[in-house]
PyMOL CGO cylinders between C-alpha atoms (Angstrom):
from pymol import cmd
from pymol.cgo import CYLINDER

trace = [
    CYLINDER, 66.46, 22.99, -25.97, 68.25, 24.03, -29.08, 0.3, 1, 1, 1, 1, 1, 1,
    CYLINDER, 68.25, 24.03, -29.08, 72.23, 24.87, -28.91, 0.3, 1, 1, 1, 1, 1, 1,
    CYLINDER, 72.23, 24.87, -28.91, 73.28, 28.26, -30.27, 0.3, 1, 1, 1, 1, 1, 1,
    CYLINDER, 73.28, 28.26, -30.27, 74.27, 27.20, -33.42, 0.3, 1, 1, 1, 1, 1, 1,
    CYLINDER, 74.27, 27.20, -33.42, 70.89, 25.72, -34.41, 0.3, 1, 1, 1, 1, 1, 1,
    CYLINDER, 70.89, 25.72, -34.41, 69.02, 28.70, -32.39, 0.3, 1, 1, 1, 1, 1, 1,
    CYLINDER, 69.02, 28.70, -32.39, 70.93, 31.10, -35.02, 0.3, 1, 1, 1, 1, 1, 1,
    CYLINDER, 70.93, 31.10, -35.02, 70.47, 28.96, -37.82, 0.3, 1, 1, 1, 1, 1, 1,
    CYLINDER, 70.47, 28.96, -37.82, 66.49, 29.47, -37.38, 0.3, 1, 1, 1, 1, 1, 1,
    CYLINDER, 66.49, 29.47, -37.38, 67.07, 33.29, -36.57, 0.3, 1, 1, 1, 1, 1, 1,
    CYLINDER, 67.07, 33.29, -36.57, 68.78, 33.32, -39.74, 0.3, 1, 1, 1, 1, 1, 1,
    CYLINDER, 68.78, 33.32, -39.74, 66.24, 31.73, -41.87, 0.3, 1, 1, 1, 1, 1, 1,
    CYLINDER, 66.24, 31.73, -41.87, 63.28, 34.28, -40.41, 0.3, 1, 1, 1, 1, 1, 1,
    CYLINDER, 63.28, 34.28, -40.41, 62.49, 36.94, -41.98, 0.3, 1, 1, 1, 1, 1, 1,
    CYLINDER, 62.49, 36.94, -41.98, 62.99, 40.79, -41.59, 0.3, 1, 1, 1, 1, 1, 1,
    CYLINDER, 62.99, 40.79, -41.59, 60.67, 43.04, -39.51, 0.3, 1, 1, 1, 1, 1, 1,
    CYLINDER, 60.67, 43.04, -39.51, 60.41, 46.74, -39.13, 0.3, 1, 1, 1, 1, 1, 1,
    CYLINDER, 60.41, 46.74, -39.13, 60.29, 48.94, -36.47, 0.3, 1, 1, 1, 1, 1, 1,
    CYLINDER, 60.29, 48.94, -36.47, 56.93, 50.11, -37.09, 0.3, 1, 1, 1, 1, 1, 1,
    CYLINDER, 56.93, 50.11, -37.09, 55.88, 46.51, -36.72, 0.3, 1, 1, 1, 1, 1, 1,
    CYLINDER, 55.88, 46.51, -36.72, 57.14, 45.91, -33.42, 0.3, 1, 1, 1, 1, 1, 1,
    CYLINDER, 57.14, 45.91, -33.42, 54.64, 48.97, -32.40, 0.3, 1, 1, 1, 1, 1, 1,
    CYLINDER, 54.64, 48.97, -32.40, 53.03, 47.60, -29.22, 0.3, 1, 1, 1, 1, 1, 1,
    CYLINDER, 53.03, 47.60, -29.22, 52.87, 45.60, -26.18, 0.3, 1, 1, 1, 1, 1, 1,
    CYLINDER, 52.87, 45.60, -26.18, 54.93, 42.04, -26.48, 0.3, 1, 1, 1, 1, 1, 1,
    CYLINDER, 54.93, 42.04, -26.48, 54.59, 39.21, -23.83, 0.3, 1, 1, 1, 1, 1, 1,
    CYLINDER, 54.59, 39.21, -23.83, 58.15, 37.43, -23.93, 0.3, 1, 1, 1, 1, 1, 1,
    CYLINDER, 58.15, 37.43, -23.93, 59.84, 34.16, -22.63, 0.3, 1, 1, 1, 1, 1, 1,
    CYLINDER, 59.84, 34.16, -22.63, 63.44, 32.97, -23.25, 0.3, 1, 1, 1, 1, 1, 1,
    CYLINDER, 63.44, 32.97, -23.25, 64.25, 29.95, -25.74, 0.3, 1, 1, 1, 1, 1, 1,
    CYLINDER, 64.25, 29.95, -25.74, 66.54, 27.80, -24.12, 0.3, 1, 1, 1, 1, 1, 1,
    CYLINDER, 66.54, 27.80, -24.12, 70.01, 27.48, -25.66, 0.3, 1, 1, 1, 1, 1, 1,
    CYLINDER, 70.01, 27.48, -25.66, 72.17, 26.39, -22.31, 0.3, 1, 1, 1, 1, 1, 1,
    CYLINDER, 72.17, 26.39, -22.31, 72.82, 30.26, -22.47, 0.3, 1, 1, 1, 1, 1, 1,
    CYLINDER, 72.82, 30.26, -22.47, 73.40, 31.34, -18.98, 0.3, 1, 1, 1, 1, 1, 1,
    CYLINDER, 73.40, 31.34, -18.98, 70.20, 33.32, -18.55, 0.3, 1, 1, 1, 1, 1, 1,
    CYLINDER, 70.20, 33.32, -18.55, 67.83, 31.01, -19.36, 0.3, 1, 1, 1, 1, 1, 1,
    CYLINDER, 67.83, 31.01, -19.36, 65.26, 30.67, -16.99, 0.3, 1, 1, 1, 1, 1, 1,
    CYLINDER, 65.26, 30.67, -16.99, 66.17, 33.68, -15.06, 0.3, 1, 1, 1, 1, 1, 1,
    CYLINDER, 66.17, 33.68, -15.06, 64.42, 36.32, -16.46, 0.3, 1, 1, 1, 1, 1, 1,
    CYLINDER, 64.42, 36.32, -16.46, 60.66, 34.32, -16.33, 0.3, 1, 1, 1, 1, 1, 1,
    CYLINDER, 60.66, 34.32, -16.33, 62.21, 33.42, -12.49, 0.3, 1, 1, 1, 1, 1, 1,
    CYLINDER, 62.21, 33.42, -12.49, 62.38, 37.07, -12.03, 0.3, 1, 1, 1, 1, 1, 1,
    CYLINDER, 62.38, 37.07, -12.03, 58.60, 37.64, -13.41, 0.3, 1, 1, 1, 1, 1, 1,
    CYLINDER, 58.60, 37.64, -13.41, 59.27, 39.23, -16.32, 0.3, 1, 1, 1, 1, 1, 1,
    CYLINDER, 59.27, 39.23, -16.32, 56.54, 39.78, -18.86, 0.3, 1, 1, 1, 1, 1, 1,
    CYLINDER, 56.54, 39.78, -18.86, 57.83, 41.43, -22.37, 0.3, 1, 1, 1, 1, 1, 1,
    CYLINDER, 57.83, 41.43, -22.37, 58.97, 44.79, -24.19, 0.3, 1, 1, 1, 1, 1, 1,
    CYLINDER, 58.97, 44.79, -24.19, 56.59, 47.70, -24.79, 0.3, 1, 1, 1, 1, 1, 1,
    CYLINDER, 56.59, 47.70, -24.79, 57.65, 49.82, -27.97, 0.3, 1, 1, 1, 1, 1, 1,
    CYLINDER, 57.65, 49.82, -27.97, 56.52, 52.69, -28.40, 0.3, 1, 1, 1, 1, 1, 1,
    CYLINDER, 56.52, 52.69, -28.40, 55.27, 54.62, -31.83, 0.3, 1, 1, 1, 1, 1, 1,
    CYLINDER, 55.27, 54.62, -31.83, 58.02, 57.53, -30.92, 0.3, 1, 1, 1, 1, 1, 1,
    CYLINDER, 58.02, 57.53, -30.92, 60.07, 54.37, -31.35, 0.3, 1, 1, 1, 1, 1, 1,
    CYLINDER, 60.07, 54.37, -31.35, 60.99, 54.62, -27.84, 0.3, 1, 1, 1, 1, 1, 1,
    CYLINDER, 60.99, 54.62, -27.84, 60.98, 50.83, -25.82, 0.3, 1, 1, 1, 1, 1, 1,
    CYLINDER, 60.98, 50.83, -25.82, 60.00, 49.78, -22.44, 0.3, 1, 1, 1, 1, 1, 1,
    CYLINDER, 60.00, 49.78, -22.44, 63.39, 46.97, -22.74, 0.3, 1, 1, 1, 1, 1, 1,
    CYLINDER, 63.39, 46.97, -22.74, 62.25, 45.33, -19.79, 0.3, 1, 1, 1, 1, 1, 1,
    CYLINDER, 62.25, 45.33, -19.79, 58.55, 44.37, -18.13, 0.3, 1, 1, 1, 1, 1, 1,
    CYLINDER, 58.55, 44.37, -18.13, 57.98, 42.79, -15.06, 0.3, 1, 1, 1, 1, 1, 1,
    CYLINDER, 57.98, 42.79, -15.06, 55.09, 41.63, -13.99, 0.3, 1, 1, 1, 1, 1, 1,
    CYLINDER, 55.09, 41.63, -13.99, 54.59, 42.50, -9.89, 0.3, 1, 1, 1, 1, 1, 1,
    CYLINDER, 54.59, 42.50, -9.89, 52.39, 44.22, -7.68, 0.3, 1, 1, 1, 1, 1, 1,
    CYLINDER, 52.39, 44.22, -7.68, 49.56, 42.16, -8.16, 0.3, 1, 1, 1, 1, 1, 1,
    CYLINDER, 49.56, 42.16, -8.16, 49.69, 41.68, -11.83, 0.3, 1, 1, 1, 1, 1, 1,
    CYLINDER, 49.69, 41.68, -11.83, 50.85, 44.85, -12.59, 0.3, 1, 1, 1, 1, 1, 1,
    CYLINDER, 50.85, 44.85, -12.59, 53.16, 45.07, -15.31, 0.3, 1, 1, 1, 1, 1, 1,
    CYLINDER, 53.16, 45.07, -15.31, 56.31, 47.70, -13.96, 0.3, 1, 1, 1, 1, 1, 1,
    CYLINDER, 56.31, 47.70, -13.96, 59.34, 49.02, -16.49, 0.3, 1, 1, 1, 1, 1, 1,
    CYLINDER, 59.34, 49.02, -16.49, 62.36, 48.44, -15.38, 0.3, 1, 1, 1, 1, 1, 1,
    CYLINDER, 62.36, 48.44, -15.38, 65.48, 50.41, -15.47, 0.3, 1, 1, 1, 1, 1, 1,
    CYLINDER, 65.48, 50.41, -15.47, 68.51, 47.50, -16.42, 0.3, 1, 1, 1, 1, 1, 1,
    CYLINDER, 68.51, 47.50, -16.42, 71.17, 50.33, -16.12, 0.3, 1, 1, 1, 1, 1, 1,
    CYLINDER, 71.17, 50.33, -16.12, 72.06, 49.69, -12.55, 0.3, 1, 1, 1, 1, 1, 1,
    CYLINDER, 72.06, 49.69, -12.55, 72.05, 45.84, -12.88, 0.3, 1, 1, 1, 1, 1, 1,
    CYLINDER, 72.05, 45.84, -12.88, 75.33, 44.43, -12.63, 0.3, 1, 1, 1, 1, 1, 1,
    CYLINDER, 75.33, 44.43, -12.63, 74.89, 42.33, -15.88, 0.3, 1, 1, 1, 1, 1, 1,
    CYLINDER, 74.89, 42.33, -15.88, 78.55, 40.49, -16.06, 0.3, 1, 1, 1, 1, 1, 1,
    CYLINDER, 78.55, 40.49, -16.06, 78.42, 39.90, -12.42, 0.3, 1, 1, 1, 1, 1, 1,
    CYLINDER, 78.42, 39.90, -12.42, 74.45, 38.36, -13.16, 0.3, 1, 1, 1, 1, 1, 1,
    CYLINDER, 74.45, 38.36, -13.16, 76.13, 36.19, -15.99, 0.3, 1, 1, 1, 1, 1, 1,
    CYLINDER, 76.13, 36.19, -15.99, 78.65, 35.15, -13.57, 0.3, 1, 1, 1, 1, 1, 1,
    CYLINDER, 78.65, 35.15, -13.57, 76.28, 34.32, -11.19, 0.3, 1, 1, 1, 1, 1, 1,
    CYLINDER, 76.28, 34.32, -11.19, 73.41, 33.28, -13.28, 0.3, 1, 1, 1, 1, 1, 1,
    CYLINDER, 73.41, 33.28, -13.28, 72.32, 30.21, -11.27, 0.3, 1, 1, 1, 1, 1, 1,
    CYLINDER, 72.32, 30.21, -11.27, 71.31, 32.62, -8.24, 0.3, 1, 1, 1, 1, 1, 1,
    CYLINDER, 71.31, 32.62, -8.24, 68.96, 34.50, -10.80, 0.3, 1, 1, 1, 1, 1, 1,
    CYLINDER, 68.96, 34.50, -10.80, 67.19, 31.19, -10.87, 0.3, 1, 1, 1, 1, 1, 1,
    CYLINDER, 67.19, 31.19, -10.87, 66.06, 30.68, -6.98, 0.3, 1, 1, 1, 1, 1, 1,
    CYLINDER, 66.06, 30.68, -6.98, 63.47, 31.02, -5.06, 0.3, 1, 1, 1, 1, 1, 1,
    CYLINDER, 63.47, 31.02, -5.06, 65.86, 33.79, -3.10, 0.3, 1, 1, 1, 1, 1, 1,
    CYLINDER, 65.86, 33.79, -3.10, 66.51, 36.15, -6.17, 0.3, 1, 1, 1, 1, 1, 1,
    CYLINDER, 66.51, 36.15, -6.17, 63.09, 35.82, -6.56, 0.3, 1, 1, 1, 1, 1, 1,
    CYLINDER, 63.09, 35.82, -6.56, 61.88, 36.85, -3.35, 0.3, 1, 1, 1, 1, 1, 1,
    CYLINDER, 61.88, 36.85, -3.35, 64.43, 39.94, -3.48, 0.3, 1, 1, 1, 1, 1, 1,
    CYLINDER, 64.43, 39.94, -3.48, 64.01, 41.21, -6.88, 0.3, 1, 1, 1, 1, 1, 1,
    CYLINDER, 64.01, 41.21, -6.88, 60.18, 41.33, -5.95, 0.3, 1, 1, 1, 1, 1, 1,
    CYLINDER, 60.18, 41.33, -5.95, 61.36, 43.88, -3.13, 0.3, 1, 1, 1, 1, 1, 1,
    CYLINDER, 61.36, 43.88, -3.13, 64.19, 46.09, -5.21, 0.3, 1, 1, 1, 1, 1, 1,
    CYLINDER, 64.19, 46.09, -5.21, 61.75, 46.61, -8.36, 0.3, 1, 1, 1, 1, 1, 1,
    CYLINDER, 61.75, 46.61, -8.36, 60.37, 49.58, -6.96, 0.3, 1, 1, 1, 1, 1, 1,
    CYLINDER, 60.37, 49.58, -6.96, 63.98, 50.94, -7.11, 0.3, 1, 1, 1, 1, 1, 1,
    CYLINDER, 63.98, 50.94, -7.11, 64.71, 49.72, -10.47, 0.3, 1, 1, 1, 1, 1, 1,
    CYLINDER, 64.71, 49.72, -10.47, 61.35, 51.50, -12.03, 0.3, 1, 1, 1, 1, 1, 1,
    CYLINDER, 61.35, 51.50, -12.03, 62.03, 53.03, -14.80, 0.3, 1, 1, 1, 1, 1, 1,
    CYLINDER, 62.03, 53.03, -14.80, 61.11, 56.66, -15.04, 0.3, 1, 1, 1, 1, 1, 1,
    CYLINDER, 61.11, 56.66, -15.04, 60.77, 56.80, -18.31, 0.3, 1, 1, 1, 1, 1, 1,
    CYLINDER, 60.77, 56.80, -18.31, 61.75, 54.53, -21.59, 0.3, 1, 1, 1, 1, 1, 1,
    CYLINDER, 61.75, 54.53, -21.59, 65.21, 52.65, -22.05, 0.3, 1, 1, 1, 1, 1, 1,
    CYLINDER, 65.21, 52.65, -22.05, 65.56, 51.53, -25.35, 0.3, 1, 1, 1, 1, 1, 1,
    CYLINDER, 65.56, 51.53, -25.35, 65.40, 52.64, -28.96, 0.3, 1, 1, 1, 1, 1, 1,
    CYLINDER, 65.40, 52.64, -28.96, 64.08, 51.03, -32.05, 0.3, 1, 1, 1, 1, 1, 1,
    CYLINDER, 64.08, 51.03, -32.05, 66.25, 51.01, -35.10, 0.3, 1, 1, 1, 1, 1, 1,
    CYLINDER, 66.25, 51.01, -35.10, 66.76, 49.53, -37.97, 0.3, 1, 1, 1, 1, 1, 1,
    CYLINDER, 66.76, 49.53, -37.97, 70.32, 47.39, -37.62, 0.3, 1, 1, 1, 1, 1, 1,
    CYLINDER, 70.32, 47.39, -37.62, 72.08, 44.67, -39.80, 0.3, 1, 1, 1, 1, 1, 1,
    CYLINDER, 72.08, 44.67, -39.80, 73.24, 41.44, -38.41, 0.3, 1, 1, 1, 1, 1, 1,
    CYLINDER, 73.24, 41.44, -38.41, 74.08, 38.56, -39.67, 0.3, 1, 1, 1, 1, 1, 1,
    CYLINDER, 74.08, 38.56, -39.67, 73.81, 39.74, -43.27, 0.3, 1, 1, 1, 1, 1, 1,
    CYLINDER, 73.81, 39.74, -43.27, 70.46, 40.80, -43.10, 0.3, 1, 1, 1, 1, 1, 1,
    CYLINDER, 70.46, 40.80, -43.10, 69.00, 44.20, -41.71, 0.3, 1, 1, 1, 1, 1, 1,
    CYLINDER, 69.00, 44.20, -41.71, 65.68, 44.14, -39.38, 0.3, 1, 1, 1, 1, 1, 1,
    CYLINDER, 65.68, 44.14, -39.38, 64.48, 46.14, -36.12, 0.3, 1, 1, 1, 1, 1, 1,
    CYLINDER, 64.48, 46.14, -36.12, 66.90, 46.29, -33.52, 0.3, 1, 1, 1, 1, 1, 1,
    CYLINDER, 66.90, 46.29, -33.52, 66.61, 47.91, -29.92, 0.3, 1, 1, 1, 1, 1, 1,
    CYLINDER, 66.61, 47.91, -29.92, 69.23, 49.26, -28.13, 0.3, 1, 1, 1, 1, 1, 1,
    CYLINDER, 69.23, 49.26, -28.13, 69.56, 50.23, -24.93, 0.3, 1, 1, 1, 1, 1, 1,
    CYLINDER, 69.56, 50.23, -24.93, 69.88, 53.45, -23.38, 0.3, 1, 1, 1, 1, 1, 1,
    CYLINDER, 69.88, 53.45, -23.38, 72.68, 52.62, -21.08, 0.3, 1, 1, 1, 1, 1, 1,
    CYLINDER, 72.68, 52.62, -21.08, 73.75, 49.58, -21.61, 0.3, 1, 1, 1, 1, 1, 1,
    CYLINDER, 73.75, 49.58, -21.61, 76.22, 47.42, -24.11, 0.3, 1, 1, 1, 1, 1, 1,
    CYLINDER, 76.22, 47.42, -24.11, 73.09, 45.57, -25.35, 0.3, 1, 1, 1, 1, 1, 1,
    CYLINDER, 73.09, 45.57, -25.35, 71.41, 45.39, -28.70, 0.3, 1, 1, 1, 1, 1, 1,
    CYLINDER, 71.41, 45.39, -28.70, 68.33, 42.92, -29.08, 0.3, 1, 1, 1, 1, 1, 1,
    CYLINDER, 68.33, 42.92, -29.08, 67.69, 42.02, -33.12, 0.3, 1, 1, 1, 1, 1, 1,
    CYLINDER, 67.69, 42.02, -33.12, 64.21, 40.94, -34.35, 0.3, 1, 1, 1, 1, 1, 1,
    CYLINDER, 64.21, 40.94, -34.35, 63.10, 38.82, -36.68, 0.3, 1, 1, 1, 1, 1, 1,
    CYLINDER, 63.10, 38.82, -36.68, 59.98, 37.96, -37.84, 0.3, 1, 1, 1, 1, 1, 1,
    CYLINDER, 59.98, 37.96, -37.84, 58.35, 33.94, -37.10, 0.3, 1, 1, 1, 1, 1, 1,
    CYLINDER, 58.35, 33.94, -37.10, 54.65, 35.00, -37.83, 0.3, 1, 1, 1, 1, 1, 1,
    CYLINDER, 54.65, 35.00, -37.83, 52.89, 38.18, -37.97, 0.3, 1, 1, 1, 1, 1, 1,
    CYLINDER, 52.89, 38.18, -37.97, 52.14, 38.10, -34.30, 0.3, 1, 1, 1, 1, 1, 1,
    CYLINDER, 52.14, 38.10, -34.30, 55.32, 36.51, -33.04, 0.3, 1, 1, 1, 1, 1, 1,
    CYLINDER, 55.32, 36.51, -33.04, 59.09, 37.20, -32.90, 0.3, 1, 1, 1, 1, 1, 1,
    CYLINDER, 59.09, 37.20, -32.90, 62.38, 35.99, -32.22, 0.3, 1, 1, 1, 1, 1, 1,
    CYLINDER, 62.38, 35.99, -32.22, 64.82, 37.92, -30.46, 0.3, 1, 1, 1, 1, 1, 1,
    CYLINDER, 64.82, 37.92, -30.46, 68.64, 37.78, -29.71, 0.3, 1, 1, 1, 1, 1, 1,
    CYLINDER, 68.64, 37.78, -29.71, 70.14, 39.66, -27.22, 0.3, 1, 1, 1, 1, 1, 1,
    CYLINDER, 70.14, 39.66, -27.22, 73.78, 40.55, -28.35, 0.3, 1, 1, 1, 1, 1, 1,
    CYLINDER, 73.78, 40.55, -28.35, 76.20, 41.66, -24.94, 0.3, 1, 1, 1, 1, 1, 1,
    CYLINDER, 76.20, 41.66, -24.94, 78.91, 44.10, -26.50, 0.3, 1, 1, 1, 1, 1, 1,
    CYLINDER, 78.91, 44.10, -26.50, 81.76, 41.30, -25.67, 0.3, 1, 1, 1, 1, 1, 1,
    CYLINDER, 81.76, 41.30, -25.67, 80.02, 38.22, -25.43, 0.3, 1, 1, 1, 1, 1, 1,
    CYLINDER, 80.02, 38.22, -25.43, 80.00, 35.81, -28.15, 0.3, 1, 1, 1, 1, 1, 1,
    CYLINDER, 80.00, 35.81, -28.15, 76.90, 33.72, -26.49, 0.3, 1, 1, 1, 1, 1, 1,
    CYLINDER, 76.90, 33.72, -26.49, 73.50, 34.93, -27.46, 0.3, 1, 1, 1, 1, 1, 1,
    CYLINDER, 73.50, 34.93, -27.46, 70.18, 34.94, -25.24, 0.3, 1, 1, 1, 1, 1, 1,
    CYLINDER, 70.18, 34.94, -25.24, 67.47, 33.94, -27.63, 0.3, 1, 1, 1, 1, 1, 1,
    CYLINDER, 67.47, 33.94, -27.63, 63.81, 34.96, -26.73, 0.3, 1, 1, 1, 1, 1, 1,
    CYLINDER, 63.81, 34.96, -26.73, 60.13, 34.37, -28.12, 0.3, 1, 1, 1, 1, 1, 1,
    CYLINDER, 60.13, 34.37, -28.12, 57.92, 37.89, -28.50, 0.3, 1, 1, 1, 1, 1, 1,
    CYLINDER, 57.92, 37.89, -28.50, 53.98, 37.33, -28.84, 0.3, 1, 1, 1, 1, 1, 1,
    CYLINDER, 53.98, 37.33, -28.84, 52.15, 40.45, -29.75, 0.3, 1, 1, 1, 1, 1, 1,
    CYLINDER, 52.15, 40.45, -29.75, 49.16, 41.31, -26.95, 0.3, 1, 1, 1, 1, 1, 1,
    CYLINDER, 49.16, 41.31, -26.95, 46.09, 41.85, -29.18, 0.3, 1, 1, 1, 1, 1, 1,
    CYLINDER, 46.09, 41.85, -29.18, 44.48, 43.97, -26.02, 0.3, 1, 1, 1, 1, 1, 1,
    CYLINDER, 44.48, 43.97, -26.02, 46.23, 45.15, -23.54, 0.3, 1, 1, 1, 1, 1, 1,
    CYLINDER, 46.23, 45.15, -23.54, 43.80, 45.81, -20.53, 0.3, 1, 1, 1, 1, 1, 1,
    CYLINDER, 43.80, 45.81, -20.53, 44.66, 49.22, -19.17, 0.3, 1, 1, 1, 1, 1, 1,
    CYLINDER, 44.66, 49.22, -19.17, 44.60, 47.85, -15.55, 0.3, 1, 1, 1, 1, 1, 1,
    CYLINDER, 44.60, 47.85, -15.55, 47.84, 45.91, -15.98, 0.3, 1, 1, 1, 1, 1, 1,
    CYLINDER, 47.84, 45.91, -15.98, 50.11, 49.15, -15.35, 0.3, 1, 1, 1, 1, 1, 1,
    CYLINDER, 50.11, 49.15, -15.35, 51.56, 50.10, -12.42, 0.3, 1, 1, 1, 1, 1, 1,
    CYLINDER, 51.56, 50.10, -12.42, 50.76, 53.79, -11.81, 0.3, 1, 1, 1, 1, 1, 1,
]
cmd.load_cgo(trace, "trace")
């Protein structure tokens, strides 16, 4: 586990990416920072981002239905109330419901836009979301890797997450 201040230290010393880089299918996982959702989106079976070439991004992909990877809208998540409650995200319970309630939360169509953003003196792709206070910044580890942070409008912590470009995506992982 690194603590925030070393997390944005390395985030810092990456390099820039652009938004026609982060074209594709990316499998994520959080890196832990004692942030308060760590853990709980990989508890919740979440696979990665999808961006689009429109520029247009998938924010959130979970992996359900039989290994069937299924957008998800974040709009009508209570975020601050998730924070709040963040050790809950991490059970076997919120599991077991968020398994049942993703077929509500499907999104119909994409939530999140590509753009190019600065932070922290240095400009690189950034999506935001559609409907939500949220802006996740990229930066570049390797060509086929990434490192995120997830900025809350509000919120001086940062969620820090690990993108891994899928080489091929097999066609039978979406829902339909």
């Amino acid at each position: 586990m690194r603590s925030q201040h070393e997390a944005l230290a390395y985030f810092d010393s990456l390099d820039a990416v652009s938004v026609t880089e982060m074209v594709g299918l990316w499998k994520g996982r959080g890196v832990p920072t004692d942030h308060p959702l760590d853990g709980v989106l990989e508890n919740l079976g979440w696979f990665g981002k999808r961006f689009r070439a429109d520029l247009r991004a998938d924010a959130l992909l979970f992996n359900t239905y039989g290994n069937r990877l299924v957008p998800v809208d974040p709009s009508p998540i209570p975020l601050r109330l998730a924070l709040r409650f963040h050790r809950l995200g991490r059970s076997t319970a919120a599991r077991n419901l968020f398994s049942h309630l993703v077929k509500y939360l499907r999104a119909q169509s994409p939530t999140g836009t590509l753009r190019t953003s600065r932070f922290r003196n240095r400009t690189s792709a950034a999506m935001l979301y559609d409907r939500k206070p949220i802006i996740d910044h990229f930066r570049r580890i390797d060509p086929k890797r990434l490192l995120g942070v997830m900025v809350l409008e509000g919120d001086d912590r940062y969620f820090f997450f690990q993108l891994d470009y899928v080489d091929d995506p097999s066609p039978s992982l979406w829902y339909d």
